[in-house]
C-alpha positions in Angstrom: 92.0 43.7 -7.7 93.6 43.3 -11.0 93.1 39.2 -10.8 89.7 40.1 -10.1 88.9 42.2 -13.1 91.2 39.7 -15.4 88.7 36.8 -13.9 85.6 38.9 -15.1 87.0 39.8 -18.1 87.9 35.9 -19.2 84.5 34.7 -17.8 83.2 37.3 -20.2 84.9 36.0 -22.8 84.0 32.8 -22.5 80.2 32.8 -21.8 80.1 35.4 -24.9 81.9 32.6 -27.1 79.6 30.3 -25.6 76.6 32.4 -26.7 78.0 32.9 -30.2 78.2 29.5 -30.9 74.3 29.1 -29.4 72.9 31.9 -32.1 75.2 31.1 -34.9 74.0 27.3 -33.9 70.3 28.5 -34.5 69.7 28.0 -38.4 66.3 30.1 -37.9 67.9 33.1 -36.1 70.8 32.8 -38.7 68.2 32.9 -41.2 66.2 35.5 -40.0 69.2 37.9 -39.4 70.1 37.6 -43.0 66.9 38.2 -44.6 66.6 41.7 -42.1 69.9 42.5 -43.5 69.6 41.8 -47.3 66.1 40.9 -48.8 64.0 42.9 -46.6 66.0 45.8 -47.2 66.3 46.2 -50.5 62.7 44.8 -51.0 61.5 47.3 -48.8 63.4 50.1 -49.7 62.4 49.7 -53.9 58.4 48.9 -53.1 57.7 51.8 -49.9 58.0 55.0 -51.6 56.7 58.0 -50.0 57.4 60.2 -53.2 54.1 60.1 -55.8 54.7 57.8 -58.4 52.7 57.0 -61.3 49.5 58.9 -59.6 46.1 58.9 -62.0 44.5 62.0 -63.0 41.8 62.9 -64.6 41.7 66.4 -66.9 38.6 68.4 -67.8 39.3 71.4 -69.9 36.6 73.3 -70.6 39.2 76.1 -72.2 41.3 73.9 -74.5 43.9 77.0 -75.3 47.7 76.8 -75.9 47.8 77.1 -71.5 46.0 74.4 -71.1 47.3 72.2 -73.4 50.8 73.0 -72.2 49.3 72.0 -68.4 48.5 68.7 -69.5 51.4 68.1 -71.5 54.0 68.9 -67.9 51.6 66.1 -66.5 54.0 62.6 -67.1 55.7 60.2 -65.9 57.1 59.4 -63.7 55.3 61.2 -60.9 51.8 61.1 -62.8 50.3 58.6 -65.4 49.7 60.6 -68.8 46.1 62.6 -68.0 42.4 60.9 -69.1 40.1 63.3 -70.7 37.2 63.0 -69.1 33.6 65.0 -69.0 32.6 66.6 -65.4 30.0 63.8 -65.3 32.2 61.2 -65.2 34.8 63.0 -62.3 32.6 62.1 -59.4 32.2 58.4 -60.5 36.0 57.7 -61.2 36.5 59.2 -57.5 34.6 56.8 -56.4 35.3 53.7 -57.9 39.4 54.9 -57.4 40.2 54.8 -60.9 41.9 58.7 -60.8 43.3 60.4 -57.9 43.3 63.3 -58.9 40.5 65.2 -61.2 41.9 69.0 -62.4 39.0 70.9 -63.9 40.6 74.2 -66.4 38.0 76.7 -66.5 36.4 78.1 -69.9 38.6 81.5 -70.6 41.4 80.1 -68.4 44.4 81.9 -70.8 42.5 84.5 -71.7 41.9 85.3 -67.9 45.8 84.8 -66.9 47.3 87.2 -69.7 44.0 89.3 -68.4 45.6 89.1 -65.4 42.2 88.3 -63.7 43.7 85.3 -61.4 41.3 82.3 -62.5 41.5 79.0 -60.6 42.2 75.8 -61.8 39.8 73.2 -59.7 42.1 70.6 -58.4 39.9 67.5 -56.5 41.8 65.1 -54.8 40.8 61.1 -53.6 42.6 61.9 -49.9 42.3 58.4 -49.3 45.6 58.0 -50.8 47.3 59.9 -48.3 50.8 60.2 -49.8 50.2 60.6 -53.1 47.1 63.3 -52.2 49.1 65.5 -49.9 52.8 65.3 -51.6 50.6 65.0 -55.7 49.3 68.4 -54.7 52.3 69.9 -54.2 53.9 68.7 -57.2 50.8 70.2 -59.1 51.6 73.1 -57.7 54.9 73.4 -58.6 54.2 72.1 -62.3 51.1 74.8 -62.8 53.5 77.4 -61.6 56.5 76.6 -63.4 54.3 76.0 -66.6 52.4 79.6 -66.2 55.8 81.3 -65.9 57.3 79.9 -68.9 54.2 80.9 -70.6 54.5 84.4 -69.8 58.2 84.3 -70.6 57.1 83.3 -74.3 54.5 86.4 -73.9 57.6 88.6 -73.1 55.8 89.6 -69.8 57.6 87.8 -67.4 59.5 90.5 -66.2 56.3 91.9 -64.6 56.3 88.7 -62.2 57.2 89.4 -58.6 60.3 87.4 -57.0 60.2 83.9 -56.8 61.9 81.4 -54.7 65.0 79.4 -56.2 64.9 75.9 -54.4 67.9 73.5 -53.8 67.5 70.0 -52.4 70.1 68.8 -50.1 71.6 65.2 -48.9 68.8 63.9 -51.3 68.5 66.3 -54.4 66.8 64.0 -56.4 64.1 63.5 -53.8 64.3 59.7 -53.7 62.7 57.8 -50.8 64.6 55.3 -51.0 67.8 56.9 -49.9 65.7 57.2 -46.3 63.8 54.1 -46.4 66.8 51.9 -46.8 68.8 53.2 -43.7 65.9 53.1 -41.8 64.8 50.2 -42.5 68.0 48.8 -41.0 67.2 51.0 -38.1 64.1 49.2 -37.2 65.7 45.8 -37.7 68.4 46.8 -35.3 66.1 47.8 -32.8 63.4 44.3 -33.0 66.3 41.9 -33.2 68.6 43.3 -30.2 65.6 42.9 -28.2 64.1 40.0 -29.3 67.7 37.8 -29.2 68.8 38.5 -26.2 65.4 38.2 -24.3 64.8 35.1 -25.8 68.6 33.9 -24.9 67.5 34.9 -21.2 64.2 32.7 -21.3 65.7 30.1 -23.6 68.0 29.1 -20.9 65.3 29.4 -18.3 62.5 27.6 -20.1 65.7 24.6 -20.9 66.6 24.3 -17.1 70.5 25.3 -18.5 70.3 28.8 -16.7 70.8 25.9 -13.4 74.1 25.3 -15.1 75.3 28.8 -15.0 74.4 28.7 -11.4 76.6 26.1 -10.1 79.6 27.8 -11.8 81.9 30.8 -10.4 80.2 33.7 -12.4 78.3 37.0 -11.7 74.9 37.8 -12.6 77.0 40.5 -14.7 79.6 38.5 -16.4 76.1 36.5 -17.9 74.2 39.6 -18.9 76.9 41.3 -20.2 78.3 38.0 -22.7 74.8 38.0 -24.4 74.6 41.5 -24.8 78.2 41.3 -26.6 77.7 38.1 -28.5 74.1 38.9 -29.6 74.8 42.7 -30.2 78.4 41.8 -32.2 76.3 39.7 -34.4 74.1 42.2 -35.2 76.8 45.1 -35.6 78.5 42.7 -38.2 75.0 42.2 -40.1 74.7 46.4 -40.4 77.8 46.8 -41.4 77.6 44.6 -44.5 74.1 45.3 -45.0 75.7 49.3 -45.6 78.6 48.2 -47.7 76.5 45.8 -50.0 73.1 46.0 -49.9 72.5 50.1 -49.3 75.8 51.2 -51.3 75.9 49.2 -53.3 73.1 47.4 -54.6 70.7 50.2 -53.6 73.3 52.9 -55.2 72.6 55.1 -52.3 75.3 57.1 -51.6 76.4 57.6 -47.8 78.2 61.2 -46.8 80.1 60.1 -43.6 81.5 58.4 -41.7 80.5 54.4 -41.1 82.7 53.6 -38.6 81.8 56.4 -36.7 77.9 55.1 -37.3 79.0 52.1 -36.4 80.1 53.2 -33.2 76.8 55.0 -32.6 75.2 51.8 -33.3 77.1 49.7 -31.2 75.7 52.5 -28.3 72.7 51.8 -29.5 72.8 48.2 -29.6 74.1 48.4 -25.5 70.6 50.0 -24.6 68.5 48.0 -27.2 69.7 44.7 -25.3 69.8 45.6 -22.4 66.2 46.8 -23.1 65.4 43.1 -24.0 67.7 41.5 -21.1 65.2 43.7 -18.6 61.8 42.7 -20.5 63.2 39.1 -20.1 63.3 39.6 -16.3 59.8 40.8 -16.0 58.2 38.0 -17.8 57.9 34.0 -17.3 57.8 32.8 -21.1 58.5 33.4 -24.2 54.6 34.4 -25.5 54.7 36.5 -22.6 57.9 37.9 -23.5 56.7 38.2 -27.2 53.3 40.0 -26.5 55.3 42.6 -24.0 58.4 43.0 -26.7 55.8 44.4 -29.2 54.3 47.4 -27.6 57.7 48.3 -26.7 59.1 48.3 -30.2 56.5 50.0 -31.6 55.9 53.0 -29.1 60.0 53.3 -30.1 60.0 53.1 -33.6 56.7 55.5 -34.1 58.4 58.3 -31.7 62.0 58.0 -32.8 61.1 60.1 -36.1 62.2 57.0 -38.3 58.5 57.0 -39.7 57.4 60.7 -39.3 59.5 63.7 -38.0 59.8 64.4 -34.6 58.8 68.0 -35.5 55.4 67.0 -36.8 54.5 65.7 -33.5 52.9 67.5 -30.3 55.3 69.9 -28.5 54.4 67.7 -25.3 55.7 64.6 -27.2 58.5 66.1 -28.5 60.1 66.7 -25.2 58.9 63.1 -24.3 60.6 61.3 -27.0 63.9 62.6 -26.7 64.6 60.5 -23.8 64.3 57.6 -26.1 67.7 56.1 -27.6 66.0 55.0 -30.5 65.2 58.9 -31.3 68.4 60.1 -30.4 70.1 57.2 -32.8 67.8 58.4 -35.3 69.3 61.7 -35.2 72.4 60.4 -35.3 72.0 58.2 -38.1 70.8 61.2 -40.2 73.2 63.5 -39.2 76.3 61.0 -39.8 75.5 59.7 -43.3 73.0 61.7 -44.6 74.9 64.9 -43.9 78.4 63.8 -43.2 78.5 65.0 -39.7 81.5 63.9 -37.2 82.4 63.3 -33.7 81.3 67.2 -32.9 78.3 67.6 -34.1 76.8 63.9 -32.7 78.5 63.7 -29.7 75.2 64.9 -27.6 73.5 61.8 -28.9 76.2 58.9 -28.9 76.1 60.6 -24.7 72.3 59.8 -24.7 72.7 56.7 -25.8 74.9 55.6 -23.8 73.2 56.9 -21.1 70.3 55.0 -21.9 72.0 51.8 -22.3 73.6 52.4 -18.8 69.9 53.3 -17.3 68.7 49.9 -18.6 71.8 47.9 -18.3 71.7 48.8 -14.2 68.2 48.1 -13.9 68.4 44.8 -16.1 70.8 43.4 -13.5 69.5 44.3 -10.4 66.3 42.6 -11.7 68.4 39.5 -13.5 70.0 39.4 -10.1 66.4 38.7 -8.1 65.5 36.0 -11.1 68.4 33.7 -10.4 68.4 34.2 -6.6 64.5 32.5 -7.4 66.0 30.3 -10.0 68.8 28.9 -7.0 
């Protein structure tokens, strides 16, 4: 018994060294898995923001009073561009042609009103085309009018009349910068498209070349092949994160990571077990690579959208929700967040490095029963 599981062990060893030396042969793989890992990255990370940045606005102030004048003056960068006087003729053609977002109309009487105590409204109208910048731009106006009112009344020496108000703290991020998230993430979605895309492509590579014939003739298990490319493929691509974390988010990002990375890197090398054996079982099922390629698509996008990487889990149906946790890709996300966003350990994760791995053994079993019928029909 213990020969035998020495023999699988060194046969594992050797078809995984014989992989590694395939992908690290492959310039345009090499290639690809360093740009994922560096350029795209930080290009991605410094051009995607989902904060508002630099949003137009247009300002009609029909009251021109010390109030509205201090509005306009909070306006700036580098949330907003400085505010365009404009007349509220010219508001509805601006919209349209996109040349202001936003268009804030101050009523005539608007201080006199306030210290009246009379409530007036400002008229805020927003091009919601611009998704981001309408929905979180709105907010910030918010937040600026309200901040800007109450220092107003505190130079009236009527501020203590104000009810309570809220005292907020930002956490894990307290500058609010997207591209703390967007970085991490980023590497995330690479993860998850080239674990599936090298090792399915290893699995119809050798089919498509005739050398999967080779593999056939010599004394190894359906499982000893499986399992070198998922350790060759997914070792490459563990290495890759790991740098990309040390040099291209911490340090040429500056973002700054709360936990532990080796115990993310554990959670990723989970994660990397069920992403390949994903793509080892979407090789089985198809005949060639554009086949492959068209079904490896789908796949990886119904996983990223769900996993909460690109728009909380939260946010989404309360049918979903209890759908999607069965994916690893969500329950990595959580991980990931939890581990270096908020410096969680082993005891606060564990559920989620357990689904995971759970996962990976789901797909993994399948994978090989199914890898098993393809090279009975290759023989």
């Amino acid at each position: 018994m213990n020969r035998d599981i020495r023999q699988w062990l060194l046969n594992v060893a050797r078809l995984s060294f014989k992989e590694l030396r395939s992908l690290l042969g492959d310039v345009p793989l090499v290639a690809l898995i360093l740009f994922a890992f560096t350029i795209s990255v930080y290009t991605t990370a410094k051009g995607v923001k989902a904060e508002v940045s630099h949003a137009s606005v247009g300002w009609i102030d029909a009251d021109q009073s010390a109030l509205s004048m201090r509005l306009r003056d909070a306006i700036r960068p580098p949330y907003f561009q400085p505010p365009r006087d404009i007349s509220a003729q010219q508001a509805g053609p601006a919209l349209d042609r996109g040349d202001v977002i936003f268009v804030i109309d101050v009523p005539p009487h608007f201080e006199a009103d306030v210290l009246a105590g009379r409530s007036p409204a400002v008229q805020v109208t927003v091009d919601a085309t611009a998704m981001t910048q309408a929905g979180l731009g709105m907010a910030y106006l918010n937040e600026i009018f309200l901040q800007e009112v109450l220092g107003f009344f505190h130079q009236q020496g009527i501020d203590s009349l104000l009810p309570a108000r809220p005292v907020v703290h930002l956490e894990f991020n307290p500058n609010n910068q997207s591209h703390w998230f967007t970085s991490v993430m980023l590497i995330i979605t690479n993860i998850t498209v080239l674990a599936i895309i090298l090792v399915g492509a290893a699995v119809i590579r050798e089919r498509e070349h005739g050398t999967i014939e080779h593999l056939l003739v010599m004394p190894v298990r359906p499982s000893e092949i499986a399992l070198a490319k998922i350790l060759a493929n997914g070792g490459v691509i563990l290495l890759a994160v790991w740098l990309s974390l040390m040099f291209v988010v911490q340090g040429w990002l500056g973002v700054p990571l709360l936990g532990s990375i080796t115990l993310f890197l554990l959670g990723t090398g989970a994660y990397l077990f069920a992403a390949t054996s994903l793509g080892i079982l979407l090789a089985t099922v198809t005949s060639s690579m554009p086949q492959f390629g068209l079904l490896a698509a789908p796949v990886y996008v119904v996983l990223y959208l769900l996993s909460g990487a690109a728009t909380p889990v939260e946010s989404m149906p309360e049918l979903m929700q209890g759908v999607v946790q069965v994916s690893p890709t969500t329950q990595f996300v959580k991980l990931t967040h939890a581990v270096l966003y908020r410096g969680a350990g082993l005891d606060i994760v564990w559920p989620q490095l357990l689904a995971v791995s759970v996962a990976g053994a789901v797909f993994l079993f399948i994978a090989l029963s199914r890898f098993r019928s393809m090279l009975a029909r290759q023989g």
